[in-house]
N, C-alpha and C positions, 0 to 999 in steps of 0.2 A: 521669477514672478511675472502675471502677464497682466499689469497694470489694467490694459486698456477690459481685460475680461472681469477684472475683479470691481473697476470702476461701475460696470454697467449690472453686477450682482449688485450690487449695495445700492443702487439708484433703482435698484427693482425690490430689495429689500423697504427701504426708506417709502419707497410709493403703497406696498400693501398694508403699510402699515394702518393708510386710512383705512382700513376690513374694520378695523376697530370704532369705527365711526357711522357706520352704513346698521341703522336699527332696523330692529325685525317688530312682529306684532306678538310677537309670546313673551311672555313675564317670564322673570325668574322665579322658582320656589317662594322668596320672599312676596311674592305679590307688589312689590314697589316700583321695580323698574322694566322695560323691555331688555331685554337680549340684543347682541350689537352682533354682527357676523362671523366676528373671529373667535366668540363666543362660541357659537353654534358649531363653527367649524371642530372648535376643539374637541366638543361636546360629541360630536357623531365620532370624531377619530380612534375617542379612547372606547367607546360604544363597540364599536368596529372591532377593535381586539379583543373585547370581550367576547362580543356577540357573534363572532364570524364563525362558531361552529355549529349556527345555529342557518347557515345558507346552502338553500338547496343543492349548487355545485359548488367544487373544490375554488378557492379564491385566491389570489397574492395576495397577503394582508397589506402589507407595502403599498401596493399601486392602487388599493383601495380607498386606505388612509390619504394618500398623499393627492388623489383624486377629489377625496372629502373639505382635504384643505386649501382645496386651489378653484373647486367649482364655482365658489360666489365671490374671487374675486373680480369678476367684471361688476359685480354691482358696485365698487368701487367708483365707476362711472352711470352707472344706470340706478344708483337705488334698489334696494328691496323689490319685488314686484310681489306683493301678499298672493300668497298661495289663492285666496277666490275670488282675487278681483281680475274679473274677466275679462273689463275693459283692458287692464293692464297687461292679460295676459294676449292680447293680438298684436300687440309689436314688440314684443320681450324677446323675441328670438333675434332678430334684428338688430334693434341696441345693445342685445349683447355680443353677437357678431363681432362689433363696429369697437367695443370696449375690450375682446378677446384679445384682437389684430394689436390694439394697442397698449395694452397692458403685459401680457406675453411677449410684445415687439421689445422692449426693454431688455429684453435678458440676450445675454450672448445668444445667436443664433439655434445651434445645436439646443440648448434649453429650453429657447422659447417654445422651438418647434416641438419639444418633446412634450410639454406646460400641455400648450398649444392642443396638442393630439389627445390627450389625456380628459380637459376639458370636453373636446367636441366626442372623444368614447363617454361620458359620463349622460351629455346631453342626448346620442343616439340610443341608449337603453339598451344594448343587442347584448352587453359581454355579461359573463357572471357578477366581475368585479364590479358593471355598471348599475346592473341589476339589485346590489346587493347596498351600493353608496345611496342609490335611491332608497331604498327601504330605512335605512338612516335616517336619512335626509325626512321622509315621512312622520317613522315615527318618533324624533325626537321633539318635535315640536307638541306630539301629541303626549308625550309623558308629563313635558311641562304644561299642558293647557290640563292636565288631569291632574296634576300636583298645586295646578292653580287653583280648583274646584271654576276651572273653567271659563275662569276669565277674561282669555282673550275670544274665546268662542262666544261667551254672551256677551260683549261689546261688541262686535260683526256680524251676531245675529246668525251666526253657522249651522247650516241644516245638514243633518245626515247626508244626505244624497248629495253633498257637495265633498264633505269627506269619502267617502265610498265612493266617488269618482276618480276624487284626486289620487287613491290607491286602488286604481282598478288593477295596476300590476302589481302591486305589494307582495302579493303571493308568490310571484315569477322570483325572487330573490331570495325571499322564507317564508314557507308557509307557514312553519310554526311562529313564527314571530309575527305574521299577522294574523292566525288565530289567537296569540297571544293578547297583543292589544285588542283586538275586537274585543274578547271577552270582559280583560281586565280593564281596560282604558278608557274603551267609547259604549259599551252597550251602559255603566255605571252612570255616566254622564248623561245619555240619553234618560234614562229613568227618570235619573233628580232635574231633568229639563234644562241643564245646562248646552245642550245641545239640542238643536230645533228637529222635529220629524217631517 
């Protein structure tokens, strides 16, 4: 047994656990509460296995998933940063930088730097697998904000052309899955003016 390695998993286990704590701006189904990150994380994971034959190249589901569950824990240290606040989004790379280095720093080396590598493929957008956690990451928030009749969008006051920004690659990962939503998700929303033009 190698104490000192198994010390530093479970002092990394024990710390994501705050993920559980770090709220988001999308309701649940119920309409009562917001969604917490370990939440969300779950939420794209199992999405991901269903959904991965639905991405334009071949994927590891594995490093995809496990990509999905590890992306937001630096908000562990940084908070949330809501998908259109754009003040928020000009130093979000940086705080999470700073939150990466230490949070990943925790686990035995070999892991961290793997954690580590996985996170910064997720944030660079180039691989299939990153390409496809993003599309996730997009539109699960957006099945709950349609299952909310759009809740968190008409409290933010969200205008189309902030969403269709925010997924200007959406397609790079499934196209069908973003003609999907377009059709079903956000043109319905737009109509009934839950969503600003």
């Amino acid at each position: 047994m190698n104490k000192e390695r198994l010390d530093k998993q479970f002092a990394f286990f024990r710390e994501i656990d705050k993920e559980k704590f770090i709220g988001r701006q999308t309701y649940l189904t119920d309409k009562k509460r917001k969604e917490n990150d370990a939440e969300h994380a779950w939420h794209m994971a199992i999405m991901t296995v269903l959904l991965s034959e639905y991405a334009n190249e071949d994927i590891d589901i594995l490093k995809t998933v496990t990509m999905l569950l590890i992306h937001d824990l630096v908000e562990i240290d940084v908070g949330d940063t809501y998908a259109y606040d754009a003040k928020g989004k000009e130093t979000q790379h940086n705080r999470e930088e700073k939150a990466a280095q230490r949070i990943f720093g925790l686990l035995p080396e070999d892991q961290g730097e793997r954690l580590r590598a996985l996170w910064e493929e997720f944030e660079a957008y180039e691989t299939p697998e990153a390409k496809f956690a993003h599309v996730m990451d997009n539109i699960q928030p957006m099945m709950l904000n349609d299952a909310t009749d759009g809740k968190s969008w008409v409290e933010h006051g969200v205008h189309l052309e902030q969403i269709l920004d925010r997924n200007k690659k959406t397609a790079e990962g499934s196209g069908e899955l973003w003609e999907y939503v377009s059709g079903e998700l956000l043109e319905p929303n737009v109509k009934k003016g839950r969503i600003k033009r």
